[in-house]
C-alpha positions as CSV (number, residue, x, y, z in Angstrom):
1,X,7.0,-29.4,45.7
2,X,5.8,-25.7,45.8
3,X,8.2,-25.2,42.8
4,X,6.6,-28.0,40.7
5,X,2.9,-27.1,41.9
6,X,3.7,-23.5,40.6
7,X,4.7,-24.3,37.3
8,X,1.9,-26.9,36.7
9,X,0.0,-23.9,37.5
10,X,1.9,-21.6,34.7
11,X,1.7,-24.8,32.0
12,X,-2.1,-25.1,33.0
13,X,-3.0,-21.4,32.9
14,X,-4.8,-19.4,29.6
15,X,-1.7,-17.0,28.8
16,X,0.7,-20.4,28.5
17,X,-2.1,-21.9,26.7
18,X,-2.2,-18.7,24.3
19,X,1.7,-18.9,23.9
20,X,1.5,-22.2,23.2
21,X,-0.6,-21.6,20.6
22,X,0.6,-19.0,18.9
23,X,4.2,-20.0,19.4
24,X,4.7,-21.9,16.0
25,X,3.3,-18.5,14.1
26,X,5.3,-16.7,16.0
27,X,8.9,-18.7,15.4
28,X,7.8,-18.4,11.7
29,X,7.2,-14.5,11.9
30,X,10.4,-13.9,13.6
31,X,12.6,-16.3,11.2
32,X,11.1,-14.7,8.1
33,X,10.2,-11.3,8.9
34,X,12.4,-10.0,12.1
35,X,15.7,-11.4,11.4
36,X,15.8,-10.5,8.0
37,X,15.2,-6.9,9.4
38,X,17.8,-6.9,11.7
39,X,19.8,-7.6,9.6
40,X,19.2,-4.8,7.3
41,X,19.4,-2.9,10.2
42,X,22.7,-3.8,11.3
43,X,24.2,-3.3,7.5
44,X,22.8,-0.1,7.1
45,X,25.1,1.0,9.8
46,X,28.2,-0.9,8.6
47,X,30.8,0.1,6.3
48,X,30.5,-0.9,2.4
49,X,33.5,-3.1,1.5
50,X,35.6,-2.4,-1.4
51,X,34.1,-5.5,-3.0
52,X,30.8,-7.2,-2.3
53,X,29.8,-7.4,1.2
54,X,30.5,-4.8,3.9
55,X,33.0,-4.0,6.7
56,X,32.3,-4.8,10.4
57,X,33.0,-1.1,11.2
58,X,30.3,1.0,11.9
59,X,29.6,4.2,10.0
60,X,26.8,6.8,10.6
61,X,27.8,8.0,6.8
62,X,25.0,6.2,5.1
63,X,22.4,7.7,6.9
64,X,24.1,11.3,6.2
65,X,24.2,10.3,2.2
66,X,20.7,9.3,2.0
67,X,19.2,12.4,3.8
68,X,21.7,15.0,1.9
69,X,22.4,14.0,-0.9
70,X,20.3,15.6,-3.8
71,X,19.9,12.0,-5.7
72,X,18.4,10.0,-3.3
73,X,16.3,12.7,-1.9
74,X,14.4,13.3,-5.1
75,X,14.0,9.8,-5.4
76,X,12.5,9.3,-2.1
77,X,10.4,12.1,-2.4
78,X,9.1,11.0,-6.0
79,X,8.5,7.1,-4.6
80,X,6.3,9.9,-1.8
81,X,4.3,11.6,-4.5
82,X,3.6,8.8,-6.8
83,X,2.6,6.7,-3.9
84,X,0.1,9.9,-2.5
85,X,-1.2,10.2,-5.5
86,X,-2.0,6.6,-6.5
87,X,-3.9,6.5,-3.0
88,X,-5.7,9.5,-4.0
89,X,-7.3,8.4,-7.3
90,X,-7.6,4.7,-5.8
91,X,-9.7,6.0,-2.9
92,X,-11.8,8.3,-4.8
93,X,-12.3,5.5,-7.7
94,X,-12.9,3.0,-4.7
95,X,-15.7,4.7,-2.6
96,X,-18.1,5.4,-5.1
97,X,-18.0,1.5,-6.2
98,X,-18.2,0.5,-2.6
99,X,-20.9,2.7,-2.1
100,X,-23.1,1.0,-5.0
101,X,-22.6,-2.2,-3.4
102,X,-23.3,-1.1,-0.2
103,X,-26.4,1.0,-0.8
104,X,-28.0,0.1,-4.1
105,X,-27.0,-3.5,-4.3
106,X,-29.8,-6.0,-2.7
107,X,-28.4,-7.9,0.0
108,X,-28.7,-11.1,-1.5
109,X,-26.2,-9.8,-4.9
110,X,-23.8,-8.0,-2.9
111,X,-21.1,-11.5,-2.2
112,X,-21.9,-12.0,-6.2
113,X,-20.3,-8.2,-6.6
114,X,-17.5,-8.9,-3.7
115,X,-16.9,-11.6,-5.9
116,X,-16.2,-10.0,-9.0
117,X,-14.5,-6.8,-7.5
118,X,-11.5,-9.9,-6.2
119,X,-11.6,-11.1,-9.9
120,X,-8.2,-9.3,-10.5
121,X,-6.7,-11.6,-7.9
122,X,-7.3,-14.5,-10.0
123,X,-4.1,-13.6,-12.1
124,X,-0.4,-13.0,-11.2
125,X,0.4,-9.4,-10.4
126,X,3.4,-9.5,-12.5
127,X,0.7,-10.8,-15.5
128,X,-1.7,-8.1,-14.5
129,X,1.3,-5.1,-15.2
130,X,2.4,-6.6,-18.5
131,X,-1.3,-6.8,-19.8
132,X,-1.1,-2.5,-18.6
133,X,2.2,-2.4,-20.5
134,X,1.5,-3.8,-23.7
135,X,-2.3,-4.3,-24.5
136,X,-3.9,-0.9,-23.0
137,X,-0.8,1.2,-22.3
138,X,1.2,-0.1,-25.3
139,X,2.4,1.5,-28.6
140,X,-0.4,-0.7,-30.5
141,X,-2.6,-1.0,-27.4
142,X,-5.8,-0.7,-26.9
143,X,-6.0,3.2,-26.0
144,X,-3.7,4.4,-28.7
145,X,-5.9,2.0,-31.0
146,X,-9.6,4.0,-30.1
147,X,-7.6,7.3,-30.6
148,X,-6.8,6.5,-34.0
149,X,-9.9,5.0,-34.7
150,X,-11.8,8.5,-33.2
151,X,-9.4,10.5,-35.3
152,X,-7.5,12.2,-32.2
153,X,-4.4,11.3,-33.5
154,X,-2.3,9.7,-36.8
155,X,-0.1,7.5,-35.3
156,X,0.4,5.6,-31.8
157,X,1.3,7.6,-29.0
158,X,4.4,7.1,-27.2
159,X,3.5,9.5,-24.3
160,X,0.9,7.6,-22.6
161,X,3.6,4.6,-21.8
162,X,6.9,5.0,-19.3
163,X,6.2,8.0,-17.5
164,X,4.6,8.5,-14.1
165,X,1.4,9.1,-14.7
166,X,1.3,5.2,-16.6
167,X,2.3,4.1,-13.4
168,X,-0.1,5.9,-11.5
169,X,-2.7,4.4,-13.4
170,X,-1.2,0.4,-13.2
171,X,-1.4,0.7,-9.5
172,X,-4.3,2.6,-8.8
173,X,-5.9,-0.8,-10.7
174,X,-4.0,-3.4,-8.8
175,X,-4.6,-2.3,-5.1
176,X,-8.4,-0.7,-6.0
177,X,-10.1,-4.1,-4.7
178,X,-7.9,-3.0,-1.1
179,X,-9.4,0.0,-0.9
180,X,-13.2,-1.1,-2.1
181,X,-13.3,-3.9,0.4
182,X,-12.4,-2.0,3.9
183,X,-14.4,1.2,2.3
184,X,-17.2,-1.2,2.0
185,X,-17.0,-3.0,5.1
186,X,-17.5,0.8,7.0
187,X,-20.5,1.6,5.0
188,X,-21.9,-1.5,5.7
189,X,-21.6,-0.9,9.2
190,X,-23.4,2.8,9.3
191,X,-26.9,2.3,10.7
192,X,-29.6,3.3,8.0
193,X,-31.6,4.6,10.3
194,X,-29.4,7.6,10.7
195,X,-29.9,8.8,7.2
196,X,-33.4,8.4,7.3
197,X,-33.3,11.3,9.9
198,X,-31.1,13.3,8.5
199,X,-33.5,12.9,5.2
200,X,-36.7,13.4,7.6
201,X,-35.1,16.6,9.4
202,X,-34.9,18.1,5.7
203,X,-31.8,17.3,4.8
204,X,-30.9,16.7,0.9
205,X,-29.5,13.6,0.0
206,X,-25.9,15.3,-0.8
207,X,-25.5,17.2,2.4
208,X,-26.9,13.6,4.4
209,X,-24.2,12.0,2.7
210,X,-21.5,14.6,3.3
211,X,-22.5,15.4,7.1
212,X,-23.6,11.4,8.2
213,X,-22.2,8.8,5.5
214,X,-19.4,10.2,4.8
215,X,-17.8,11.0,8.6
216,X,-19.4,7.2,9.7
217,X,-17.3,5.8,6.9
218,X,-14.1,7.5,7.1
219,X,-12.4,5.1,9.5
220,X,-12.7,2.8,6.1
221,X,-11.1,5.1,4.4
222,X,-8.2,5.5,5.8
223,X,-7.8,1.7,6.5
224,X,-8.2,1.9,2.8
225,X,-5.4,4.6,2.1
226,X,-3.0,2.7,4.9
227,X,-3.7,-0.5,2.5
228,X,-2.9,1.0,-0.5
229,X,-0.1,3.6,0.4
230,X,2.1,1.4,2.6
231,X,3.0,-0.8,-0.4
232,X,3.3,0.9,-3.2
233,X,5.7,3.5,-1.7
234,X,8.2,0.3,-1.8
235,X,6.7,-1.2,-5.2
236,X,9.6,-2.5,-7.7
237,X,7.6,-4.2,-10.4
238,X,5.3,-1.6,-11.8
239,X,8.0,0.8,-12.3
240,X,10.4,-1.0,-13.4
241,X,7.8,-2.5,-16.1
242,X,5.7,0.4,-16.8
243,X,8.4,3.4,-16.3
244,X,10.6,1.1,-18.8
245,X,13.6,2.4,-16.5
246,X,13.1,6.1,-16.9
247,X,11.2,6.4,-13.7
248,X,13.8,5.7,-10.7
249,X,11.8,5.1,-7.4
250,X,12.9,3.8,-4.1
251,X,13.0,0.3,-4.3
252,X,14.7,0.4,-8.3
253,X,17.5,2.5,-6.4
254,X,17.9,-0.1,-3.4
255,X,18.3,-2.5,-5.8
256,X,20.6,-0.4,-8.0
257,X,22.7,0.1,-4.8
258,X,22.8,-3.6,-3.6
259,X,22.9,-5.8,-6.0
260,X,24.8,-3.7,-9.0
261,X,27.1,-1.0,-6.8
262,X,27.5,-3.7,-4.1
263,X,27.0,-0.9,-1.4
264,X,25.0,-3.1,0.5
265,X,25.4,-0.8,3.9
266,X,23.8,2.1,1.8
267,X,21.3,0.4,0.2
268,X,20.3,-1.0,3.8
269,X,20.4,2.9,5.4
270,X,17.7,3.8,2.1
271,X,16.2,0.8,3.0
272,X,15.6,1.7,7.0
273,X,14.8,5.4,5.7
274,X,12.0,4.7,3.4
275,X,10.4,2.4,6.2
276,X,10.8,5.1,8.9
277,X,9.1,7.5,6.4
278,X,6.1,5.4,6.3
279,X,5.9,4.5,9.4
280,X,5.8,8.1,10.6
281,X,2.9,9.1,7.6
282,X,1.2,5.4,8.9
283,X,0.9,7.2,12.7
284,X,-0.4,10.2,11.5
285,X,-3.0,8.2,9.4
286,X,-3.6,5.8,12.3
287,X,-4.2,9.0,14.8
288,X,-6.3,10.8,11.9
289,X,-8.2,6.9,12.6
290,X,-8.5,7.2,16.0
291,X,-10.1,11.0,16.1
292,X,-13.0,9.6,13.5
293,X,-13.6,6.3,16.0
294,X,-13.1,9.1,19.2
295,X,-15.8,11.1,17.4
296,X,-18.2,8.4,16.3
297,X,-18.4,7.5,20.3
Protein backbone atom coordinates (compact mmCIF):
# COMPACT_ATOMS: atom_id res chain seq x y z
CA UNK A 1 0.00 0.00 0.00
CA UNK A 2 2.87 2.54 1.04
CA UNK A 3 4.56 1.44 -2.27
CA UNK A 4 1.54 2.31 -4.43
CA UNK A 5 0.64 5.52 -2.35
CA UNK A 6 4.34 6.72 -3.06
CA UNK A 7 4.29 6.40 -6.57
CA UNK A 8 0.83 7.96 -7.07
CA UNK A 9 2.59 10.63 -5.23
CA UNK A 10 5.78 10.62 -7.89
CA UNK A 11 3.04 10.32 -11.05
CA UNK A 12 1.02 13.23 -9.37
CA UNK A 13 3.95 15.54 -8.53
CA UNK A 14 5.24 18.81 -10.90
CA UNK A 15 8.80 17.33 -11.83
CA UNK A 16 6.77 13.93 -13.34
CA UNK A 17 4.34 16.26 -14.71
CA UNK A 18 7.44 18.28 -16.40
CA UNK A 19 8.98 14.91 -17.70
CA UNK A 20 5.96 14.00 -18.98
CA UNK A 21 5.75 16.83 -20.81
CA UNK A 22 8.82 17.24 -22.28
CA UNK A 23 9.36 13.59 -22.71
CA UNK A 24 8.16 13.38 -26.44
CA UNK A 25 10.79 16.43 -27.28
CA UNK A 26 13.13 14.88 -25.55
CA UNK A 27 12.92 11.08 -27.36
CA UNK A 28 13.05 13.25 -30.55
CA UNK A 29 16.21 15.28 -29.49
CA UNK A 30 18.04 12.19 -28.54
CA UNK A 31 17.08 10.04 -31.72
CA UNK A 32 18.10 12.82 -34.07
CA UNK A 33 20.71 14.72 -32.39
CA UNK A 34 22.51 12.42 -29.59
CA UNK A 35 22.77 9.16 -31.27
CA UNK A 36 23.94 10.44 -34.40
CA UNK A 37 26.72 11.98 -32.17
CA UNK A 38 27.65 9.10 -30.58
CA UNK A 39 28.12 7.67 -33.19
CA UNK A 40 30.54 9.89 -34.74
CA UNK A 41 32.05 9.69 -31.56
CA UNK A 42 32.63 6.09 -31.46
CA UNK A 43 33.98 6.12 -35.31
CA UNK A 44 36.31 8.65 -34.81
CA UNK A 45 38.12 6.38 -32.50
CA UNK A 46 37.87 3.27 -34.65
CA UNK A 47 40.02 2.04 -37.21
CA UNK A 48 39.36 3.04 -41.13
CA UNK A 49 38.73 -0.23 -43.03
CA UNK A 50 40.47 -1.01 -46.16
CA UNK A 51 37.21 -0.46 -47.96
CA UNK A 52 34.18 1.55 -46.87
CA UNK A 53 33.33 1.32 -43.38
CA UNK A 54 35.66 1.04 -40.41
CA UNK A 55 37.25 -1.67 -38.12
CA UNK A 56 35.99 -2.39 -34.58
CA UNK A 57 39.49 -1.72 -33.32
CA UNK A 58 40.22 1.22 -31.67
CA UNK A 59 42.94 3.64 -32.65
CA UNK A 60 43.93 6.97 -30.97
CA UNK A 61 45.85 7.65 -34.63
CA UNK A 62 43.11 9.84 -35.98
CA UNK A 63 43.20 12.27 -33.39
CA UNK A 64 47.18 12.32 -33.68
CA UNK A 65 46.64 12.94 -37.78
CA UNK A 66 44.26 15.71 -37.40
CA UNK A 67 46.30 17.72 -34.73
CA UNK A 68 49.85 17.13 -36.53
CA UNK A 69 49.44 16.90 -39.60
CA UNK A 70 50.19 20.13 -41.63
CA UNK A 71 46.96 19.69 -44.01
CA UNK A 72 44.34 19.51 -41.75
CA UNK A 73 45.71 21.97 -39.51
CA UNK A 74 45.71 24.75 -41.97
CA UNK A 75 42.38 23.83 -42.83
CA UNK A 76 41.03 24.06 -39.51
CA UNK A 77 42.66 27.06 -38.72
CA UNK A 78 41.40 28.75 -42.10
CA UNK A 79 37.51 27.28 -41.38
CA UNK A 80 38.86 29.60 -37.69
CA UNK A 81 39.73 32.79 -39.54
CA UNK A 82 37.10 32.89 -42.09
CA UNK A 83 34.57 32.11 -39.54
CA UNK A 84 36.22 35.17 -37.05
CA UNK A 85 36.16 37.32 -39.54
CA UNK A 86 32.67 36.88 -41.04
CA UNK A 87 31.51 37.49 -37.23
CA UNK A 88 33.50 40.54 -37.18
CA UNK A 89 32.11 42.39 -40.21
CA UNK A 90 28.45 40.81 -39.49
CA UNK A 91 28.47 42.30 -35.98
CA UNK A 92 29.87 45.61 -36.91
CA UNK A 93 27.33 45.77 -40.10
CA UNK A 94 24.56 44.40 -37.59
CA UNK A 95 24.75 47.00 -34.63
CA UNK A 96 24.46 50.05 -36.36
CA UNK A 97 21.14 48.76 -38.14
CA UNK A 98 19.90 47.47 -34.87
CA UNK A 99 20.61 50.61 -33.37
CA UNK A 100 18.40 52.62 -35.95
CA UNK A 101 15.61 50.46 -35.20
CA UNK A 102 16.00 50.61 -31.73
CA UNK A 103 16.64 54.33 -31.26
CA UNK A 104 15.36 56.32 -34.24
CA UNK A 105 12.54 54.08 -35.30
CA UNK A 106 8.97 55.03 -33.63
CA UNK A 107 7.69 52.27 -31.74
CA UNK A 108 4.80 51.76 -33.76
CA UNK A 109 7.33 51.00 -37.32
CA UNK A 110 9.85 49.04 -35.55
CA UNK A 111 7.82 45.20 -36.15
CA UNK A 112 7.35 46.84 -39.93
CA UNK A 113 11.52 47.00 -39.95
CA UNK A 114 11.85 43.46 -37.88
CA UNK A 115 9.79 42.49 -40.63
CA UNK A 116 11.83 43.35 -43.52
CA UNK A 117 15.30 42.73 -41.78
CA UNK A 118 13.74 38.51 -41.77
CA UNK A 119 12.87 39.12 -45.54
CA UNK A 120 16.07 37.11 -46.56
CA UNK A 121 14.46 34.14 -44.81
CA UNK A 122 11.76 34.14 -47.27
CA UNK A 123 14.05 32.26 -49.77
CA UNK A 124 16.16 29.05 -49.62
CA UNK A 125 19.63 29.53 -48.38
CA UNK A 126 21.09 27.46 -51.05
CA UNK A 127 18.97 30.09 -53.60
CA UNK A 128 20.29 32.97 -51.51
CA UNK A 129 24.37 31.77 -52.35
CA UNK A 130 23.76 31.17 -56.02
CA UNK A 131 22.00 34.65 -56.43
CA UNK A 132 25.85 35.87 -54.53
CA UNK A 133 27.58 33.56 -57.07
CA UNK A 134 26.25 34.53 -60.24
CA UNK A 135 24.16 37.89 -60.25
CA UNK A 136 26.43 40.20 -57.76
CA UNK A 137 29.65 38.17 -57.45
CA UNK A 138 29.54 36.68 -60.99
CA UNK A 139 31.79 37.25 -64.13
CA UNK A 140 28.79 39.33 -65.72
CA UNK A 141 27.32 40.30 -62.34
CA UNK A 142 26.10 43.04 -61.04
CA UNK A 143 29.49 44.50 -59.40
CA UNK A 144 31.75 43.70 -62.31
CA UNK A 145 28.80 45.29 -64.44
CA UNK A 146 28.93 49.15 -62.42
CA UNK A 147 32.86 48.80 -62.62
CA UNK A 148 32.79 48.73 -66.23
CA UNK A 149 30.10 51.12 -66.56
CA UNK A 150 32.30 53.73 -63.97
CA UNK A 151 35.34 52.96 -66.17
CA UNK A 152 37.36 51.14 -63.31
CA UNK A 153 38.06 48.43 -65.35
CA UNK A 154 37.75 46.89 -69.28
CA UNK A 155 36.62 43.71 -68.80
CA UNK A 156 34.85 41.50 -65.96
CA UNK A 157 36.86 40.77 -63.07
CA UNK A 158 37.61 37.31 -62.09
CA UNK A 159 39.17 38.20 -58.67
CA UNK A 160 36.10 39.25 -56.89
CA UNK A 161 34.57 35.48 -57.24
CA UNK A 162 36.11 32.06 -55.53
CA UNK A 163 38.35 33.34 -53.08
CA UNK A 164 37.83 34.02 -49.40
CA UNK A 165 37.08 37.18 -49.06
CA UNK A 166 33.62 36.28 -51.61
CA UNK A 167 32.83 34.02 -49.02
CA UNK A 168 33.28 36.37 -46.36
CA UNK A 169 30.91 38.56 -47.86
CA UNK A 170 27.97 35.60 -48.81
CA UNK A 171 27.87 34.77 -45.13
CA UNK A 172 28.24 37.95 -43.50
CA UNK A 173 24.67 38.54 -45.60
CA UNK A 174 23.00 35.25 -44.74
CA UNK A 175 23.47 35.19 -40.84
CA UNK A 176 23.26 39.44 -40.55
CA UNK A 177 19.39 39.18 -39.51
CA UNK A 178 21.05 36.69 -36.42
CA UNK A 179 23.10 39.11 -35.28
CA UNK A 180 20.52 42.38 -35.79
CA UNK A 181 17.79 40.56 -33.93
CA UNK A 182 19.59 39.63 -30.42
CA UNK A 183 21.72 43.02 -30.88
CA UNK A 184 18.39 44.67 -31.03
CA UNK A 185 16.59 42.91 -28.45
CA UNK A 186 19.63 44.33 -25.79
CA UNK A 187 19.20 47.80 -26.87
CA UNK A 188 15.82 47.61 -26.49
CA UNK A 189 16.15 46.62 -23.15
CA UNK A 190 18.71 49.60 -21.89
CA UNK A 191 16.58 52.06 -19.85
CA UNK A 192 16.52 55.59 -21.64
CA UNK A 193 16.70 57.18 -18.82
CA UNK A 194 20.32 56.40 -18.31
CA UNK A 195 21.41 58.22 -21.38
CA UNK A 196 19.58 61.08 -20.54
CA UNK A 197 22.00 61.42 -17.55
CA UNK A 198 24.88 60.68 -19.00
CA UNK A 199 23.77 63.54 -21.64
CA UNK A 200 22.55 65.93 -18.58
CA UNK A 201 26.02 65.23 -16.58
CA UNK A 202 27.73 66.75 -19.84
CA UNK A 203 28.46 63.92 -21.55
CA UNK A 204 28.58 64.05 -25.58
CA UNK A 205 26.45 61.83 -27.33
CA UNK A 206 29.68 59.55 -28.58
CA UNK A 207 31.30 59.15 -25.28
CA UNK A 208 27.29 58.35 -23.68
CA UNK A 209 27.12 55.80 -26.23
CA UNK A 210 30.60 54.25 -25.82
CA UNK A 211 30.59 54.45 -21.79
CA UNK A 212 26.44 53.52 -21.27
CA UNK A 213 24.92 51.98 -24.62
CA UNK A 214 27.44 50.29 -25.62
CA UNK A 215 28.58 48.21 -22.24
CA UNK A 216 24.33 47.74 -21.54
CA UNK A 217 24.21 46.10 -24.96
CA UNK A 218 27.18 43.94 -25.14
CA UNK A 219 25.54 40.85 -23.68
CA UNK A 220 23.55 41.16 -27.33
CA UNK A 221 26.53 41.20 -28.86
CA UNK A 222 27.98 38.40 -28.05
CA UNK A 223 24.75 36.28 -28.24
CA UNK A 224 25.05 37.78 -31.69
CA UNK A 225 28.71 36.60 -32.44
CA UNK A 226 27.77 32.99 -30.62
CA UNK A 227 24.87 33.00 -33.42
CA UNK A 228 26.82 33.70 -36.16
CA UNK A 229 30.25 32.10 -35.38
CA UNK A 230 29.06 28.66 -34.17
CA UNK A 231 27.70 27.84 -37.66
CA UNK A 232 29.61 29.07 -40.09
CA UNK A 233 32.80 27.56 -38.66
CA UNK A 234 31.07 24.17 -39.96
CA UNK A 235 29.30 25.80 -43.14
CA UNK A 236 29.63 23.44 -46.46
CA UNK A 237 27.45 25.30 -48.90
CA UNK A 238 28.87 28.73 -49.31
CA UNK A 239 32.29 27.47 -49.83
CA UNK A 240 31.78 24.90 -51.86
CA UNK A 241 29.50 27.40 -54.13
CA UNK A 242 31.27 30.58 -53.71
CA UNK A 243 35.13 29.22 -53.29
CA UNK A 244 34.23 27.19 -56.58
CA UNK A 245 36.50 24.44 -54.82
CA UNK A 246 39.62 26.37 -54.42
CA UNK A 247 38.83 27.26 -50.88
CA UNK A 248 39.12 23.87 -48.64
CA UNK A 249 37.38 24.45 -45.15
CA UNK A 250 36.47 22.11 -42.55
CA UNK A 251 33.31 20.65 -43.38
CA UNK A 252 34.51 20.34 -47.57
CA UNK A 253 37.45 18.12 -45.98
CA UNK A 254 35.05 15.97 -43.68
CA UNK A 255 33.32 15.30 -46.54
CA UNK A 256 36.35 14.82 -48.80
CA UNK A 257 37.45 12.22 -46.10
CA UNK A 258 34.06 10.34 -45.69
CA UNK A 259 32.32 10.07 -48.41
CA UNK A 260 35.24 10.08 -51.30
CA UNK A 261 38.46 8.51 -49.16
CA UNK A 262 36.08 6.33 -47.19
CA UNK A 263 38.15 7.12 -44.01
CA UNK A 264 35.16 7.47 -42.17
CA UNK A 265 37.11 7.05 -38.54
CA UNK A 266 39.14 10.20 -39.60
CA UNK A 267 36.73 12.16 -40.95
CA UNK A 268 34.65 11.48 -37.58
CA UNK A 269 38.14 12.49 -35.31
CA UNK A 270 38.04 16.12 -37.70
CA UNK A 271 34.65 15.96 -37.09
CA UNK A 272 34.82 15.76 -32.96
CA UNK A 273 37.88 18.24 -33.28
CA UNK A 274 36.31 21.07 -35.02
CA UNK A 275 33.25 20.72 -32.38
CA UNK A 276 35.66 20.75 -29.40
CA UNK A 277 37.25 23.82 -30.92
CA UNK A 278 34.13 25.69 -30.83
CA UNK A 279 32.98 24.63 -28.00
CA UNK A 280 35.99 25.79 -26.11
CA UNK A 281 35.90 29.61 -28.13
CA UNK A 282 31.78 29.26 -27.17
CA UNK A 283 32.88 29.14 -23.16
CA UNK A 284 35.14 31.84 -23.43
CA UNK A 285 32.38 33.90 -25.22
CA UNK A 286 29.76 32.64 -22.82
CA UNK A 287 32.14 33.70 -19.65
CA UNK A 288 33.10 37.14 -21.66
CA UNK A 289 28.71 37.06 -21.32
CA UNK A 290 28.58 36.46 -17.96
CA UNK A 291 31.24 39.34 -16.74
CA UNK A 292 28.99 42.00 -18.89
CA UNK A 293 25.57 40.51 -17.00
CA UNK A 294 27.98 40.32 -13.53
CA UNK A 295 28.83 43.95 -14.25
CA UNK A 296 25.45 45.34 -15.24
CA UNK A 297 24.23 43.95 -11.56
Amino acid sequence: MATTSLFDRVRRSEAASGIALISPTALYAILLLAAPLATVLIYSVMTDGPSVGVIWQLNGENYAKVWTEPIYRAVMLRSLLVSFAVTAVTVLLAYPVAYFVSFNVPASKKSLWLFLITIPFWTSYVIRVFIWKGIILGYNGVINQVLMGVGLTSEPLQAINYNVGAIIITLAHAYAPFAILPIFVSLEKIDRSLLEAGLDLGESRFLTFLRVTLPLSMAGVIAAVMIVFIPTVGDYVTPTLIGGGKVNMIANQIQVEMLKQHRMALGSAIAVSAMLIVCVICLVFLFINRRFLGAQK
